[in-house]
N, C-alpha and C positions, 0 to 999 in steps of 0.2 A: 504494500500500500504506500502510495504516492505523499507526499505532504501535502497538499492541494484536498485529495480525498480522505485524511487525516484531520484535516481541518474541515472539510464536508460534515462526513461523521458528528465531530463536535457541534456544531451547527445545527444538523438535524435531529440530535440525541439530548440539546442543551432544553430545559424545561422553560426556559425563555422563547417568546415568539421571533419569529426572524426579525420582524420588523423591531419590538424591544432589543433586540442584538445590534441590529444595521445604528438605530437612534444611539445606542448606549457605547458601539464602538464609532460612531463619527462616522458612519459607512454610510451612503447613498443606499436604500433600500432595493433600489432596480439592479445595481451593481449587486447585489448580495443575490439575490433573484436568480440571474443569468447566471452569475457563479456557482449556486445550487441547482441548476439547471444544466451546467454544463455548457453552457452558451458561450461563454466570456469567461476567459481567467482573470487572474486580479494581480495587482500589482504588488510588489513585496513590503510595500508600507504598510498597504488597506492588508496586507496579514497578519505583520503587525499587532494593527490596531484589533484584526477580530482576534488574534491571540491574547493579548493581551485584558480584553475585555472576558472570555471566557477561560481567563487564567489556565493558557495553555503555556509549555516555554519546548525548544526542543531540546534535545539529550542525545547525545552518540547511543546508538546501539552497542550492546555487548557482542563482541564475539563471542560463537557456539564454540564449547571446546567439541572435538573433533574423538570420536568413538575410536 
């Protein structure tokens, strides 16, 4: 899973309505829309910002140790 649909996820799974997301992160609601639609990517700000708002942050993955 992509960071794009990482952040989809959260979005669609957050108990917040989109529209409460798009207002509360500074996000243009249409933009937030098309982005869960898949229409339109977003720019690494506006993720940012919806990270930020839905207190996500990233983290390296762990390497699997190896059987």
């Amino acid at each position: 899973m992509n960071l794009s649909d990482r952040l989809r996820t959260a979005i669609l799974t957050s108990k917040k309505t989109r529209y409460a997301i798009a207002i509360g992160a500074g996000v243009d609601h249409a933009v937030l829309r098309r982005f869960i639609k898949k229409e339109r990517d977003i720019k690494l700000k506006t993720a940012e910002h919806l990270a930020e708002f839905l207190d996500l942050e990233l983290v390296k993955k762990r390497k699997r140790k190896k059987a």
